[in-house]
PDB file of N, CA, C and O in Angstrom:
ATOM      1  N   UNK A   1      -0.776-101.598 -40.895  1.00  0.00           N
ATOM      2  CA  UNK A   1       0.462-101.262 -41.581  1.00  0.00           C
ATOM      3  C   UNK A   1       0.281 -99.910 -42.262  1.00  0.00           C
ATOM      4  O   UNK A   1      -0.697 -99.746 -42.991  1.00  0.00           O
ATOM      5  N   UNK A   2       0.995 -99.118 -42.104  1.00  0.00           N
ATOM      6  CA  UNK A   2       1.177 -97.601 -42.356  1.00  0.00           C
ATOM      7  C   UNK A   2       1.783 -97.758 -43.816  1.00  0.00           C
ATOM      8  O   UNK A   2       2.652 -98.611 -43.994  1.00  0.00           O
ATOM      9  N   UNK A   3       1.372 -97.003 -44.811  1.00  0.00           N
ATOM     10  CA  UNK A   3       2.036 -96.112 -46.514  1.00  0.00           C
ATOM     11  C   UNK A   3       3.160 -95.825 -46.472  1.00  0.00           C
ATOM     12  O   UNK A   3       3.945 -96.167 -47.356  1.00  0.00           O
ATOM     13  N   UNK A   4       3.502 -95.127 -45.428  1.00  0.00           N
ATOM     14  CA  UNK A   4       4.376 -94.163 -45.296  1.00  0.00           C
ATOM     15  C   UNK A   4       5.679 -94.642 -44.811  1.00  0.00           C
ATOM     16  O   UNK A   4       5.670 -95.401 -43.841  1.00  0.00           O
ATOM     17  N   UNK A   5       7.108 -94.216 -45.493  1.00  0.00           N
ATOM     18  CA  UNK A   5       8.344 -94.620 -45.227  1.00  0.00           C
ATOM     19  C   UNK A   5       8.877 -94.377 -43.874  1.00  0.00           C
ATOM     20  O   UNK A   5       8.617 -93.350 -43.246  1.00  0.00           O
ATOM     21  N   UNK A   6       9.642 -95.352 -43.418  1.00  0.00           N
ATOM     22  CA  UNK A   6      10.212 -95.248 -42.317  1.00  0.00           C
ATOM     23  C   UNK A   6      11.044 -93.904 -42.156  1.00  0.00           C
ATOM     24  O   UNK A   6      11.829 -93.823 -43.100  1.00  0.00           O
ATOM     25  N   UNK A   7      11.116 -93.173 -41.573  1.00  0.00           N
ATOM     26  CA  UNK A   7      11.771 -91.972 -41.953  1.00  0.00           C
ATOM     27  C   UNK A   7      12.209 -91.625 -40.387  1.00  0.00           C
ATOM     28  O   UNK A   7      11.678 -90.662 -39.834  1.00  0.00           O
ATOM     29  N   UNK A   8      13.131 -92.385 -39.732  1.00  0.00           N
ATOM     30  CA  UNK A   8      13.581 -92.093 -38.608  1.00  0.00           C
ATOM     31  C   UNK A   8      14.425 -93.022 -38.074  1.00  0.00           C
ATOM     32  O   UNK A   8      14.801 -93.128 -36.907  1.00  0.00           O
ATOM     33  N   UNK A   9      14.715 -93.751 -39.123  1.00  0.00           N
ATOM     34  CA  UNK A   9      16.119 -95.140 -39.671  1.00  0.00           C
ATOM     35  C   UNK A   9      16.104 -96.111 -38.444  1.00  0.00           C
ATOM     36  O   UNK A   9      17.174 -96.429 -37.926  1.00  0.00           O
ATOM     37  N   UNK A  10      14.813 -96.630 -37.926  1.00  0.00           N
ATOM     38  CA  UNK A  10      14.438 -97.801 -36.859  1.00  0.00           C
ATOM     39  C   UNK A  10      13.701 -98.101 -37.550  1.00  0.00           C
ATOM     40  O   UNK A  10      12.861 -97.500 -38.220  1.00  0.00           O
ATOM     41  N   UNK A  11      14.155 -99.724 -37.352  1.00  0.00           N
ATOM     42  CA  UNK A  11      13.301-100.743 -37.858  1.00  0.00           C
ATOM     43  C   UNK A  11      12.752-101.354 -36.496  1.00  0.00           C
ATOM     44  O   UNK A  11      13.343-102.142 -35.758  1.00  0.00           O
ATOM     45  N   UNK A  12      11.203-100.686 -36.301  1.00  0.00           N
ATOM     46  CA  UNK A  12      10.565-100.946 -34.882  1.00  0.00           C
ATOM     47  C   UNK A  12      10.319-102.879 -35.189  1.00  0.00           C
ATOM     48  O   UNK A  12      10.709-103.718 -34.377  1.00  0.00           O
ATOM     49  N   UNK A  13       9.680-103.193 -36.382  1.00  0.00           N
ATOM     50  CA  UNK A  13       9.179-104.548 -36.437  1.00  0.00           C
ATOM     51  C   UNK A  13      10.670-105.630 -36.204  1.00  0.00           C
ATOM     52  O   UNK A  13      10.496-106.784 -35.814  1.00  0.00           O
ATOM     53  N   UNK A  14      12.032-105.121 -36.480  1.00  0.00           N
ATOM     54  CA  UNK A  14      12.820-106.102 -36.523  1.00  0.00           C
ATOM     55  C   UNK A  14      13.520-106.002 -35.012  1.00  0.00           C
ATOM     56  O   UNK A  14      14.310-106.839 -34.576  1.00  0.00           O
ATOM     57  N   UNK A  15      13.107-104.900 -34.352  1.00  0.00           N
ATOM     58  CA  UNK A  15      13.744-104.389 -32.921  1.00  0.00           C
ATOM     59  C   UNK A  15      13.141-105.944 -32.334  1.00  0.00           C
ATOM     60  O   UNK A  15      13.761-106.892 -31.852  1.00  0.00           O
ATOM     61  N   UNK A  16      11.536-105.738 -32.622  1.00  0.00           N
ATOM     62  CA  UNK A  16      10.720-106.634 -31.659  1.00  0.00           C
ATOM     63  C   UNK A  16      10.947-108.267 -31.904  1.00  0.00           C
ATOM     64  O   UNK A  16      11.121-109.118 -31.032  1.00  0.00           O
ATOM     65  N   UNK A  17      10.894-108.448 -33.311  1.00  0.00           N
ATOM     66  CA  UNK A  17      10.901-109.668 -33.591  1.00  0.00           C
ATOM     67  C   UNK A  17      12.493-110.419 -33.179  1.00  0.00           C
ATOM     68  O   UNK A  17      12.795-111.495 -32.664  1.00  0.00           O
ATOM     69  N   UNK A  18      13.006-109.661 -33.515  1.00  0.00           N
ATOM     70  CA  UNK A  18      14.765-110.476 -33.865  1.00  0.00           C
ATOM     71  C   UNK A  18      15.751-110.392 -32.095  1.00  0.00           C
ATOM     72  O   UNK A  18      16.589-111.102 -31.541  1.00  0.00           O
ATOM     73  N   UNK A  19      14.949-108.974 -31.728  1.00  0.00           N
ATOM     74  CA  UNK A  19      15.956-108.378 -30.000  1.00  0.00           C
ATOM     75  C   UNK A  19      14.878-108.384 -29.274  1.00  0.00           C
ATOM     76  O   UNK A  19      15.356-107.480 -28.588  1.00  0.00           O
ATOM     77  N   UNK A  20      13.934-108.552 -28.818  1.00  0.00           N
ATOM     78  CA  UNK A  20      12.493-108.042 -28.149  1.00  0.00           C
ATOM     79  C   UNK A  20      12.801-106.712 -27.250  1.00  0.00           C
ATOM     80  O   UNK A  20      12.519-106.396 -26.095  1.00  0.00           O
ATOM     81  N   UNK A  21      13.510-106.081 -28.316  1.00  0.00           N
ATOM     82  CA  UNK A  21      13.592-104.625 -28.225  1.00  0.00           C
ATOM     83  C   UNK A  21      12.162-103.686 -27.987  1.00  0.00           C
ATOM     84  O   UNK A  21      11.460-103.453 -28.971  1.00  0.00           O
ATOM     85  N   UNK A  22      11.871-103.297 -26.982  1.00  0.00           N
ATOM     86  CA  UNK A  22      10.383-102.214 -27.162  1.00  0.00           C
ATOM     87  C   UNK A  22      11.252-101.058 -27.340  1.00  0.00           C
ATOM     88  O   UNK A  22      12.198-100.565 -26.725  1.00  0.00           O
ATOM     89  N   UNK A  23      10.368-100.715 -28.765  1.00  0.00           N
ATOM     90  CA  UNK A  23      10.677 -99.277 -28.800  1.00  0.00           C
ATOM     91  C   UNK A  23       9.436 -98.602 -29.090  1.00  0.00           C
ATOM     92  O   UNK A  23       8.365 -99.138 -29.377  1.00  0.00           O
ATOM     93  N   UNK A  24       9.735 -97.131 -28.967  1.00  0.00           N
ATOM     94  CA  UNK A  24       8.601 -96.235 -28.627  1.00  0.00           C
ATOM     95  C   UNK A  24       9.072 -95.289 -29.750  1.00  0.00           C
ATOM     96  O   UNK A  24      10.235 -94.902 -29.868  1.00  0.00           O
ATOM     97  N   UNK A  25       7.688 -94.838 -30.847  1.00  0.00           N
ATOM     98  CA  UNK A  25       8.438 -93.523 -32.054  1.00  0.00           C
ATOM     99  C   UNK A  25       7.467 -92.400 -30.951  1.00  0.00           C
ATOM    100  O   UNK A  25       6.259 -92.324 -30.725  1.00  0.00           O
ATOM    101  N   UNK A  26       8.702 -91.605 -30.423  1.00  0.00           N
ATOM    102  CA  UNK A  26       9.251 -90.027 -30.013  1.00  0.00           C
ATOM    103  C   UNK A  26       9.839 -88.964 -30.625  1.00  0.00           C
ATOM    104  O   UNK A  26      10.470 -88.117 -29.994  1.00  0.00           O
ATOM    105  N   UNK A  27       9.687 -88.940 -31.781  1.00  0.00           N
ATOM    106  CA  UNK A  27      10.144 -87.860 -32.714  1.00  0.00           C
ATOM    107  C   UNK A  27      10.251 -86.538 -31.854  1.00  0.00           C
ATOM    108  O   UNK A  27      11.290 -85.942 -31.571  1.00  0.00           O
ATOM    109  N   UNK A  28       9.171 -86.260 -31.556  1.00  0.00           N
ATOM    110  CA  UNK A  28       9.408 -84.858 -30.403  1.00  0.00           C
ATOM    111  C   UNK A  28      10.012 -84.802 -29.324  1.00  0.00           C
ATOM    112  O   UNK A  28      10.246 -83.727 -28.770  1.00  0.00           O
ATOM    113  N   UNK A  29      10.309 -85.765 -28.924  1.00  0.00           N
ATOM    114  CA  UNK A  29      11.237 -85.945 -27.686  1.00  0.00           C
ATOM    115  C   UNK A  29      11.920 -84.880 -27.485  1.00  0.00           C
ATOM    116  O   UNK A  29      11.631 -83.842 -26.890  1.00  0.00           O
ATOM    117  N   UNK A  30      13.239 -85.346 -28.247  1.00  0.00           N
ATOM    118  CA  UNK A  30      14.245 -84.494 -27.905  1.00  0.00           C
ATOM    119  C   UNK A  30      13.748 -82.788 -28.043  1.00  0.00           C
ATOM    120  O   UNK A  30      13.994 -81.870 -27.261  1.00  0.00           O
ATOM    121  N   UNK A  31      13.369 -82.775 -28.671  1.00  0.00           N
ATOM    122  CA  UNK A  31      12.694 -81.331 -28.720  1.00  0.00           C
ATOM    123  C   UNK A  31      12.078 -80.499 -27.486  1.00  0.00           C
ATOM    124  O   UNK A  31      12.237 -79.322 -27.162  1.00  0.00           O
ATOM    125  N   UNK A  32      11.301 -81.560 -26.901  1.00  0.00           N
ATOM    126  CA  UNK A  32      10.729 -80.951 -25.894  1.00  0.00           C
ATOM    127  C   UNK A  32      11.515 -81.364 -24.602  1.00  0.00           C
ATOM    128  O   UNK A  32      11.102 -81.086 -23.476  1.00  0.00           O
ATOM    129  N   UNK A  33      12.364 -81.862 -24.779  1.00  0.00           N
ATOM    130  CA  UNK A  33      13.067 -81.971 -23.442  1.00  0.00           C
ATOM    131  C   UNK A  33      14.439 -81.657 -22.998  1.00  0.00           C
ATOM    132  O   UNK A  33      14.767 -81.492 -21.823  1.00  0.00           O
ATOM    133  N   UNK A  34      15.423 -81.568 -24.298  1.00  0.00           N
ATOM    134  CA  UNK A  34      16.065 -80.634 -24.511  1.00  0.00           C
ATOM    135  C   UNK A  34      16.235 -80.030 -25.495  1.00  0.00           C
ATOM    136  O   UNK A  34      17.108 -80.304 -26.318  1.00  0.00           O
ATOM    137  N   UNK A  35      15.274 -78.922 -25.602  1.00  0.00           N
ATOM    138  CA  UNK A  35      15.797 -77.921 -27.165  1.00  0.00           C
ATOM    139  C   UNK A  35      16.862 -77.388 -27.501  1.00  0.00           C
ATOM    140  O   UNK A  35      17.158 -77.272 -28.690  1.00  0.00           O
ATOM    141  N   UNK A  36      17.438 -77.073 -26.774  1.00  0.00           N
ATOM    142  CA  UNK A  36      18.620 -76.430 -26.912  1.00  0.00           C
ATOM    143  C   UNK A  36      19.931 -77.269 -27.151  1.00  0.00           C
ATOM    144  O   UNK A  36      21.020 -76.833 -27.522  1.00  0.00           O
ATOM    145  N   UNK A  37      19.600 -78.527 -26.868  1.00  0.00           N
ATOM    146  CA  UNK A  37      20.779 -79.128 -26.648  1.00  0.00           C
ATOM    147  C   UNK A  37      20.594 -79.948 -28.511  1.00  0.00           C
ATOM    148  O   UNK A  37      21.426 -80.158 -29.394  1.00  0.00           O
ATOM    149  N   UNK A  38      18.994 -80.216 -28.409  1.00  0.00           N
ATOM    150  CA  UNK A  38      18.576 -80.879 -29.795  1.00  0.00           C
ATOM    151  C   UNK A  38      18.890 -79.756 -30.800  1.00  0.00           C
ATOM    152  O   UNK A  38      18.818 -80.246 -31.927  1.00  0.00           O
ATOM    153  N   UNK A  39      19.138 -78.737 -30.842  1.00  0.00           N
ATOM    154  CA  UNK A  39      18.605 -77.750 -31.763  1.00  0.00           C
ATOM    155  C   UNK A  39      20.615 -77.202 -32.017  1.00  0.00           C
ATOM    156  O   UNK A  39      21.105 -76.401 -32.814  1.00  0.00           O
ATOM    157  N   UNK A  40      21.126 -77.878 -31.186  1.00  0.00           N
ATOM    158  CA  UNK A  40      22.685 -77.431 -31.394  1.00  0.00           C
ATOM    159  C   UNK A  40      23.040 -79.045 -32.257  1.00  0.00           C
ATOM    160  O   UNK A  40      23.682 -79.059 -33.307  1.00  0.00           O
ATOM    161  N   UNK A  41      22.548 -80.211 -31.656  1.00  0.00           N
ATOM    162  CA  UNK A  41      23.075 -81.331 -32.397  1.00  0.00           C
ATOM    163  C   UNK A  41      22.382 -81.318 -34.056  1.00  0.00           C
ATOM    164  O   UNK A  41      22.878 -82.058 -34.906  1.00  0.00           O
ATOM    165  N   UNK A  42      21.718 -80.804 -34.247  1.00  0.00           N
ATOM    166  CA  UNK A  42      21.028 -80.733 -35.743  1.00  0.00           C
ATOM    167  C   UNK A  42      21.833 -80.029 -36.426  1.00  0.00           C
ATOM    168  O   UNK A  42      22.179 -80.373 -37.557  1.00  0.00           O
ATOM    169  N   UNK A  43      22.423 -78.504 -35.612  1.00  0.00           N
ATOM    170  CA  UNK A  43      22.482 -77.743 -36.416  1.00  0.00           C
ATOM    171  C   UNK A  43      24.212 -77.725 -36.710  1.00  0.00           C
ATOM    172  O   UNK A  43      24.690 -76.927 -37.515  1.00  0.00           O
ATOM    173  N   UNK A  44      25.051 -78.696 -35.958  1.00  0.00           N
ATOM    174  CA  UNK A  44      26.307 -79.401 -36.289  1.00  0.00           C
ATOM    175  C   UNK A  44      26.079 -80.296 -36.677  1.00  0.00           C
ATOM    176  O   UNK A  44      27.179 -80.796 -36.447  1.00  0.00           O
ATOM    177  N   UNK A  45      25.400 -81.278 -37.259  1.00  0.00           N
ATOM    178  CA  UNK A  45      24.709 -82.151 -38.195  1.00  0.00           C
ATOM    179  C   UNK A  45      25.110 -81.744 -39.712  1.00  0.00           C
ATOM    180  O   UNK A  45      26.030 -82.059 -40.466  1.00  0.00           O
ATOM    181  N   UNK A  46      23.913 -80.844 -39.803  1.00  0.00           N
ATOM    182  CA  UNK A  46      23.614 -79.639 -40.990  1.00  0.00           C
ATOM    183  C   UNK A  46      24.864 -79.608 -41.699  1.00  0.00           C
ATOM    184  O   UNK A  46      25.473 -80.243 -42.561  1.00  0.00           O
ATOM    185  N   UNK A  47      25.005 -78.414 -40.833  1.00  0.00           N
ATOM    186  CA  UNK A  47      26.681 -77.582 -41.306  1.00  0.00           C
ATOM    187  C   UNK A  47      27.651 -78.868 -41.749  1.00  0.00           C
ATOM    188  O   UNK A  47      28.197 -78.878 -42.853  1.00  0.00           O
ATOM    189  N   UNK A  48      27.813 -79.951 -40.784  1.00  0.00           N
ATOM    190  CA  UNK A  48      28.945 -81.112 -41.439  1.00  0.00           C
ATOM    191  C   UNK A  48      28.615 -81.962 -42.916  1.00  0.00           C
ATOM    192  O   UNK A  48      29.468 -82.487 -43.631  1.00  0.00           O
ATOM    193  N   UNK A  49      27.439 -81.944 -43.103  1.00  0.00           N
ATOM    194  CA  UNK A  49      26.689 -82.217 -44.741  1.00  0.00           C
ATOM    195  C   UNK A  49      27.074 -81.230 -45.385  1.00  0.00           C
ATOM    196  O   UNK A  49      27.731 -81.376 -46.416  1.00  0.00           O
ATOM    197  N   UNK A  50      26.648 -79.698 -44.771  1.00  0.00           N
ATOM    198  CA  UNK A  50      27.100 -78.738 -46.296  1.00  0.00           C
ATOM    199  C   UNK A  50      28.393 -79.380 -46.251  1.00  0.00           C
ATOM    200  O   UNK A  50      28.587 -80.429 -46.864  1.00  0.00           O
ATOM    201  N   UNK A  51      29.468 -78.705 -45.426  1.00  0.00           N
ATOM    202  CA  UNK A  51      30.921 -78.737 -45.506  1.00  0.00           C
ATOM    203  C   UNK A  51      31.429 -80.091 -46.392  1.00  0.00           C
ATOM    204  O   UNK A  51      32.559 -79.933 -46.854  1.00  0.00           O
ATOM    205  N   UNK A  52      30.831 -81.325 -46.694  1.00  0.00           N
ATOM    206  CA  UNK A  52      31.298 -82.135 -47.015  1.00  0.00           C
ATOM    207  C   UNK A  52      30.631 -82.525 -48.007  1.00  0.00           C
ATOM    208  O   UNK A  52      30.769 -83.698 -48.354  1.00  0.00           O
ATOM    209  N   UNK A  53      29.606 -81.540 -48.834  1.00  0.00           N
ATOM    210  CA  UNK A  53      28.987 -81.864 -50.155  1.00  0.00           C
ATOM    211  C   UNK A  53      29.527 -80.978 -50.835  1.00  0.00           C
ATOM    212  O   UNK A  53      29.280 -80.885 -52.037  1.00  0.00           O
TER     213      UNK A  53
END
């Protein structure tokens, strides 16, 4: 069991137990497979937080 907060809003232990969901943490994924496409959804992400704080 890891310290550190879930910080990628999956709950891997309740995927498995409750759905026998396998999931896999890929944080870099999208990054490396589409950057461009990841690096436009972040950055209309972003901007819709400022605009609405």
């Amino acid at each position: 069991m890891t310290w550190l907060p879930n910080l990628v809003g999956v709950d891997f232990d309740f995927a498995k137990k409750r759905g026998g969901i396998e999931t896999i943490h890929a944080l870099g994924l999208p990054g490396m497979v589409a950057p461009k496409t990841a690096g436009e959804i972040m950055a209309n992400r972003i901007a819709s937080l400022i605009q609405s704080s």
